[in-house]
DRENROTOR-615253 format. One line per 2 residues: number of its first residue (from 0); for each residue z, y, x of C-alpha. Coordinates in steps of 0.001 Angstrom, whole numbers. Layout:
! DRENROTOR-615253
NUM> Z:Y:X ~ ...
***
This chain:
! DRENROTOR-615253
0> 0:0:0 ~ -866:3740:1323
2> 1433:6259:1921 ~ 545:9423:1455
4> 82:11644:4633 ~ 1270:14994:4613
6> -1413:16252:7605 ~ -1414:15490:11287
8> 16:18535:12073 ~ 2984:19838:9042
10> 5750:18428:7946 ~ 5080:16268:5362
12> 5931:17095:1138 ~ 9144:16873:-131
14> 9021:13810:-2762 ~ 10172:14682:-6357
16> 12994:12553:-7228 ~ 12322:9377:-9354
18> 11598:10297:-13228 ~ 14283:9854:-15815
20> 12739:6990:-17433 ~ 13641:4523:-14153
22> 16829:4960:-14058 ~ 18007:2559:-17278
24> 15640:-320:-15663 ~ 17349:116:-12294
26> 20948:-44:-14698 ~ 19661:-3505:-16290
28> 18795:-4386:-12769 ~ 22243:-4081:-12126
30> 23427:-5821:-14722 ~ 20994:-8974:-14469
32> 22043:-8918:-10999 ~ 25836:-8825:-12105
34> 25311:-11890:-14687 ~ 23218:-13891:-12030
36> 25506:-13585:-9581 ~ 29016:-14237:-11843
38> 28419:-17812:-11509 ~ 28776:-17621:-6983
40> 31814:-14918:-7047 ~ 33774:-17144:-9754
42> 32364:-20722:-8817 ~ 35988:-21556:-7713
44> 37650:-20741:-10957 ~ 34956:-22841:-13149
46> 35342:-26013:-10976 ~ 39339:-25655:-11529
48> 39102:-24577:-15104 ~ 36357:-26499:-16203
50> 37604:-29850:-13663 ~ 34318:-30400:-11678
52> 33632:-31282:-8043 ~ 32359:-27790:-6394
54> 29030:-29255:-5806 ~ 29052:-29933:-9906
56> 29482:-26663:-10515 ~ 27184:-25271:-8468
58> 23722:-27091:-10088 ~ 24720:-24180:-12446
60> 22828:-22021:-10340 ~ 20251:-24735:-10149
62> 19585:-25142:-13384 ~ 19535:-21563:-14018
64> 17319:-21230:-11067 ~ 14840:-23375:-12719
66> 14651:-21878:-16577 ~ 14380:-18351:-14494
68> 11735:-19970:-12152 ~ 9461:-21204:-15193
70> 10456:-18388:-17684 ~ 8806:-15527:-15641
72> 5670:-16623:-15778 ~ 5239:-18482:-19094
74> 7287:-15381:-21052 ~ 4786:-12983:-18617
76> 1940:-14586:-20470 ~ 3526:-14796:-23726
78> 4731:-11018:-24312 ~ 2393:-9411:-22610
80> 1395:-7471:-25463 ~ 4755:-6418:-26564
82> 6068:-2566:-26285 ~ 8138:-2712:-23448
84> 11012:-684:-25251 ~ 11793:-3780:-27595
86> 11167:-6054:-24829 ~ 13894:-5426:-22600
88> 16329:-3957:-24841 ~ 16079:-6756:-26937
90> 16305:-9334:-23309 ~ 19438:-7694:-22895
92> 20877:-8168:-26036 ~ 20121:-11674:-25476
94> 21810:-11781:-22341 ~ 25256:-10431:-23769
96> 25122:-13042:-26603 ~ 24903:-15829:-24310
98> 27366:-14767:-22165 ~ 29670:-14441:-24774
100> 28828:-18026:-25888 ~ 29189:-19060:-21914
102> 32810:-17598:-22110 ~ 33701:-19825:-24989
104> 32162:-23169:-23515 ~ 34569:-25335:-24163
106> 33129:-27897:-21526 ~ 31164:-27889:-18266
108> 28841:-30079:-20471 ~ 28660:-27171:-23141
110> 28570:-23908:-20275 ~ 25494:-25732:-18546
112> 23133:-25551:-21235 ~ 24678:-22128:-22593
114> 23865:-21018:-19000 ~ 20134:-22181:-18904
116> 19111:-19912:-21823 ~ 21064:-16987:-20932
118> 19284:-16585:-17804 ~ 15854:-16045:-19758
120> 16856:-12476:-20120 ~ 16246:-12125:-15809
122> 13143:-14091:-16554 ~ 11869:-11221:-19001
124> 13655:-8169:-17654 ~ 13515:-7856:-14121
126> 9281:-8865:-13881 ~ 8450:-6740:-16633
128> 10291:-3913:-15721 ~ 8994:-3669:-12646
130> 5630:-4358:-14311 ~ 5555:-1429:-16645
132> 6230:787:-13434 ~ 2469:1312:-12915
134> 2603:3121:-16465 ~ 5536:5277:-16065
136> 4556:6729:-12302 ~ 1705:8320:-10561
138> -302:5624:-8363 ~ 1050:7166:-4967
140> 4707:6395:-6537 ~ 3962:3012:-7721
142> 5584:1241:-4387 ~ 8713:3891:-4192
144> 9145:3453:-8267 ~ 9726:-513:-7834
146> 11971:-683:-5086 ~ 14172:1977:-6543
148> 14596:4:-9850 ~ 15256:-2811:-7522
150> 18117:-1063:-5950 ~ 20304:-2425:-9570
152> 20241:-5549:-7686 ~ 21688:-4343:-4457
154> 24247:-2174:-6552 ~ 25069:-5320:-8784
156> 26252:-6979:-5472 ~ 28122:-3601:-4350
158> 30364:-3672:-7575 ~ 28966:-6619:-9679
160> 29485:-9306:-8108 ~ 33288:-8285:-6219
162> 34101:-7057:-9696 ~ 33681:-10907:-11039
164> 34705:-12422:-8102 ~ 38075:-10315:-8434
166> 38118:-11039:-12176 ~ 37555:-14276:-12296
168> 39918:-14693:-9557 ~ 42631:-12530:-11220
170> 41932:-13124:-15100 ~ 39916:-16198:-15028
172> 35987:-16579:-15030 ~ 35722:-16067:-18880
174> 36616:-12669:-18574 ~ 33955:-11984:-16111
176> 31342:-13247:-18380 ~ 32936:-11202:-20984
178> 32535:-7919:-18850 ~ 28867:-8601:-18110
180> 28139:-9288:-21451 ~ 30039:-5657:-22052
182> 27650:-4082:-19585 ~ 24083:-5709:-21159
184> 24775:-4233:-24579 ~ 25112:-805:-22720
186> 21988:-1510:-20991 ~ 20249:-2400:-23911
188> 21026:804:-25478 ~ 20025:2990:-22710
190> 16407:1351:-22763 ~ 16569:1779:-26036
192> 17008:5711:-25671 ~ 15181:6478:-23130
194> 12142:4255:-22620 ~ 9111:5325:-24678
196> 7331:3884:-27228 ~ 4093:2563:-26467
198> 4629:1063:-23041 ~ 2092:-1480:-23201
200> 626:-3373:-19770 ~ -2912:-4665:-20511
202> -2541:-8641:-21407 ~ -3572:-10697:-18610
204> -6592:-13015:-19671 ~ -6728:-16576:-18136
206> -9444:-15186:-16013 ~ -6551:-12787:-14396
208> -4338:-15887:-14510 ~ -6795:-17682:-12276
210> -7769:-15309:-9535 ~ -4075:-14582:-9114
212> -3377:-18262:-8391 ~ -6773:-18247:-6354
214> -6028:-15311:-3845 ~ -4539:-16558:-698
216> -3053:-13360:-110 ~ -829:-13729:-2834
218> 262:-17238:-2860 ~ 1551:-16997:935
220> 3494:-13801:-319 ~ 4894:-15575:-3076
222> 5748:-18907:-1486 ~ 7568:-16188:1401
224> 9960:-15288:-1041 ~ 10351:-18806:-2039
226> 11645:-19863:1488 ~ 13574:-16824:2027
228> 15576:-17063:-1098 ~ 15738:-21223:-908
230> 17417:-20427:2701 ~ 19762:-18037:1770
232> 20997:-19992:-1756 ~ 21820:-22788:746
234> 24615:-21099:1766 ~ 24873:-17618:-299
236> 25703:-20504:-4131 ~ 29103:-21368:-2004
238> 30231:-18447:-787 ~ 33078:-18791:-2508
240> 34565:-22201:-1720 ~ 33040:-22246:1887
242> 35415:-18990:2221 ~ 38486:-20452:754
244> 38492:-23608:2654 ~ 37700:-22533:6294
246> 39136:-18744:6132 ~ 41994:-19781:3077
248> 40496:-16409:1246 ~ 42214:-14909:-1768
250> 40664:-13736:-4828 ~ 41255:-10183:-3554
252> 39705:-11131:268 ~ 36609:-12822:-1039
254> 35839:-9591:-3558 ~ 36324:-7254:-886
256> 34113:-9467:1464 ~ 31703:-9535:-1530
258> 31699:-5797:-1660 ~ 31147:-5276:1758
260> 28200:-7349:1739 ~ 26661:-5557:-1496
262> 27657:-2466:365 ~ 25163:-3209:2986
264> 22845:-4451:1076 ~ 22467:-1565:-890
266> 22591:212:2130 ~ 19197:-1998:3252
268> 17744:-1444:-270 ~ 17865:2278:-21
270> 16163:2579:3351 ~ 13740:44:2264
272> 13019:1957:-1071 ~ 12819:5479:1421
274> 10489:3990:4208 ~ 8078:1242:3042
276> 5162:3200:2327 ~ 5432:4382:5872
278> 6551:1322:7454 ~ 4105:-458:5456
280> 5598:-3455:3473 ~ 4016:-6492:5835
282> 6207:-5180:8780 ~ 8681:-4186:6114
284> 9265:-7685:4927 ~ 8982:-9408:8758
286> 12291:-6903:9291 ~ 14273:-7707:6203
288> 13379:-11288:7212 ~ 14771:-11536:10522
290> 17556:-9315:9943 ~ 18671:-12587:7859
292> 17719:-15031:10289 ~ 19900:-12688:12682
294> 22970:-13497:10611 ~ 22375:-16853:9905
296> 22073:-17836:13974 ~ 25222:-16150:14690
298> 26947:-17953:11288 ~ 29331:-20190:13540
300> 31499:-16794:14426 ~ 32178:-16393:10671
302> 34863:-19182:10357 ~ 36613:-17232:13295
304> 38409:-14618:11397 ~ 37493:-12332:7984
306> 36423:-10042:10439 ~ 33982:-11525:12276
308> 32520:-12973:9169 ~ 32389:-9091:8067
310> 30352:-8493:11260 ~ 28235:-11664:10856
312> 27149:-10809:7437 ~ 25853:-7075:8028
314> 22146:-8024:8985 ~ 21878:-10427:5981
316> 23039:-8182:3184 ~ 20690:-5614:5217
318> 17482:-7909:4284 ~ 18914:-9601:1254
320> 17423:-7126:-1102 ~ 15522:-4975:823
322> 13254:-8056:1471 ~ 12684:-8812:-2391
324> 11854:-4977:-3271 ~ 9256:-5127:-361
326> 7513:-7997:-1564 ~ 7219:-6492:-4680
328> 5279:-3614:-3631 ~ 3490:-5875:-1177
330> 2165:-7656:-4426 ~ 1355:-4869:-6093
332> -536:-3175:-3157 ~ -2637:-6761:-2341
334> -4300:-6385:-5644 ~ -2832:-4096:-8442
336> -4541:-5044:-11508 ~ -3030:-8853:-11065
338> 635:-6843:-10422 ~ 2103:-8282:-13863
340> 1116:-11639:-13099 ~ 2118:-11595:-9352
342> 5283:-9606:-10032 ~ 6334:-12338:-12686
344> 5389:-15328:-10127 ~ 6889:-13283:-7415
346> 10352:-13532:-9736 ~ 9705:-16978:-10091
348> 9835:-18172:-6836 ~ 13004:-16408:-5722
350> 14722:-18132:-9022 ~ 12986:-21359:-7462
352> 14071:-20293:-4103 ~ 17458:-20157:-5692
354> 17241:-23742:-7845 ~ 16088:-25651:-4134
356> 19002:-23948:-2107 ~ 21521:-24094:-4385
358> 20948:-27959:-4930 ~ 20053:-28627:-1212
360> 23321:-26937:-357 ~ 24968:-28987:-2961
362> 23808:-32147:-1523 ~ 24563:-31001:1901
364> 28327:-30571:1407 ~ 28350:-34097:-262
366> 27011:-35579:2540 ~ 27333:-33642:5369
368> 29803:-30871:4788 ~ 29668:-26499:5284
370> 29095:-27411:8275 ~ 25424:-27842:8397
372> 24604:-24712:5573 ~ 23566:-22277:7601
374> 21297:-24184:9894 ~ 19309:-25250:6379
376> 19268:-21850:5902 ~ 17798:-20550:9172
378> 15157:-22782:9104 ~ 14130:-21997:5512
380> 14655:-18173:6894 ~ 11961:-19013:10092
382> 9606:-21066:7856 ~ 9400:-18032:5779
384> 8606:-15112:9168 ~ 5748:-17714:9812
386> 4191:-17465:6005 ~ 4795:-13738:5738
388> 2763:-13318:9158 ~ 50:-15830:7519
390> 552:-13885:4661 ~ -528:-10313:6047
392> -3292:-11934:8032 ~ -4792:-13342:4814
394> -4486:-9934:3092 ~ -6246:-8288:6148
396> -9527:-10248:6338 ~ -9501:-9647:1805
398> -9308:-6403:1853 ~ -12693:-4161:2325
400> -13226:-3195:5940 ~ -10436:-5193:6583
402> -7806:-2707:6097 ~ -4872:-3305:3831
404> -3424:-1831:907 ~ 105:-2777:2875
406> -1328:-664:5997 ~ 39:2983:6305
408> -1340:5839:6591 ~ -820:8190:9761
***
């Protein structure tokens, strides 16, 4: 994606701030963040409450990776029509009922199921928000506009998910579903308000469907974020327990370590969302990338002390989020008119990213213990530098003159 130039020789123009109308998407950002990530920061509480091995409890962030990983593309196709106000108010309406219902299961055999349909809402939301983008912005904002919604997610793991982690810790992991099911009715309101009627992304035909499945550009992107996310779920789904058992951390510890990762990767988010038009979002995404596989090499410090493991985690949050809000705009900038469909498969694959970790990691402490997590990890982390490179290579020789869309201007 180009970045505008300001001249070779002045300083370049001041950017208006973001329009109104973002700001509620980047708040149900937040909160689909927040509801995704309840089930890591409380994971301890539901295996004691609910009297299931850890591993157990964790497939619920398989299963839920799954419905999310096939919902964003089949509900892509099946509302693309719809006026994006009633959309995603509506999705997040949908997402407080079922947490509700979630914080009544009576059973780990009742939550599971409860917990696969309330995660159709990120299936729906987060794609099609960033979808409608391209409506609500200039062109020469489009790539700003999307990672700035996307910063919700760095800001639900800033306050969202240490606020759970410290509820459920503190008032039991019901409550937390209750306050995030608190937080998607005011989200659903705010669209409501503020969105305009009307916001209608042209339906993709089957034609679209096809070339966006045919473009080697954008498969390698999107199977990237598959093996970025799949390496960090490995370890990222047990957080929690790995935490309590080789650190002993209390409720209050683990929500302040929680916060301090959010609080970084906001921090990533921000400067990704400030400088990817002029980084260009190929070398963007190599950096969030590695600043991950940074953390996950150095990983056997962590167990040392809470501090070190604060230290250890800083390059990780840094890329966490920054890394999915780049490949975003990478999508939309390798071919814009297939930007619903690549968006919604691009939010597929980090929900399948998040199914194949969270169950490999599950798996892995059966049989081999924390131990081994974050070497899974790096090596889903490395696999995934060598597809992005592939990746911008691919998107080099498709593009006319073989220049970019990614490449930026100077």
């Amino acid at each position: 994606m180009a970045a505008a130039s300001g001249g070779t020789t002045g300083a370049a123009p001041a950017r208006a701030p973001m329009p109104r109308v973002l700001w509620p998407l980047l708040f149900g950002n937040f909160v689909i963040g927040a509801g995704v990530m309840v089930v890591p920061g409380t994971l301890n509480e539901i295996s004691t409450s609910l009297d299931v091995p850890v591993a157990s409890a964790g497939q619920l962030i398989t299963v839920g990776g799954v419905l999310m990983c096939l919902g964003a593309p089949l509900c892509a196709a099946l509302v693309a029509g719809w006026d994006r106000r009633r959309l995603l108010a509506l999705s997040m309406v949908w997402y407080a009922l079922l947490h509700l219902a979630c914080a009544a299961a009576p059973s780990f055999a009742w939550l599971l199921p409860l917990r696969a349909l309330a995660v159709i809402s990120p299936a729906i939301f987060t794609p099609q928000a960033a979808a409608c983008v391209g409506l609500l912005v200039p062109p020469q904002d489009r790539g700003r506009a999307i990672t700035f919604i996307f910063v919700g997610w760095s800001l639900a793991s800033v306050l969202g998910m240490p606020l759970g982690a410290y509820i459920g810790g503190t008032l039991g992991w019901r409550a937390a579903f209750m306050v995030v099911a608190a937080f998607s009715l005011l989200s659903a309101a705010w669209v409501w308000r503020t969105l305009p009627d009307g916001v209608r992304p042209p339906a993709l035909s089957k034609q679209a469907w096809a070339e966006t499945f045919a473009s080697r550009p954008l498969m390698l992107t999107v199977a990237v974020t598959v093996l970025y996310s799949a390496g960090q779920f490995v370890l990222f789904s047990y957080f929690a327990p790995y935490f309590r058992q080789t650190l002993g951390t209390s409720a209050a510890s683990l929500s302040l370590l929680f916060m301090w990762f959010g609080l970084f990767g906001f921090i990533g988010n921000v400067l990704m969302s400030r400088h990817v038009d002029r980084l260009g979002v190929d070398r963007a995404v190599m950096l969030a990338v590695a600043s991950m596989a940074l953390s996950f090499l150095l990983w056997p410090l962590a167990p040392v002390s809470l501090l070190l493991a604060a230290v250890v985690l800083v390059p990780w949050a840094l890329g966490c989020f920054s890394s999915n809000s780049a490949q975003q705009a990478r999508l939309a900038g390798i071919a814009p008119p297939l930007a619903p469909a690549s968006i919604a498969l691009n939010s597929s694959a980090m929900y399948a990213g998040q199914a194949i970790g969270a169950g490999g990691g599950g798996w892995l402490i059966v049989h081999a213990g924390y131990g081994v997590l974050h070497w899974a990890g790096l090596a889903g982390l490395l696999a995934a530098l060598a597809v992005s490179a592939l990746a911008a290579r691919a998107a080099h020789k498709a593009q006319p003159g073989g220049v970019p869309a990614s490449t930026p201007v100077r």
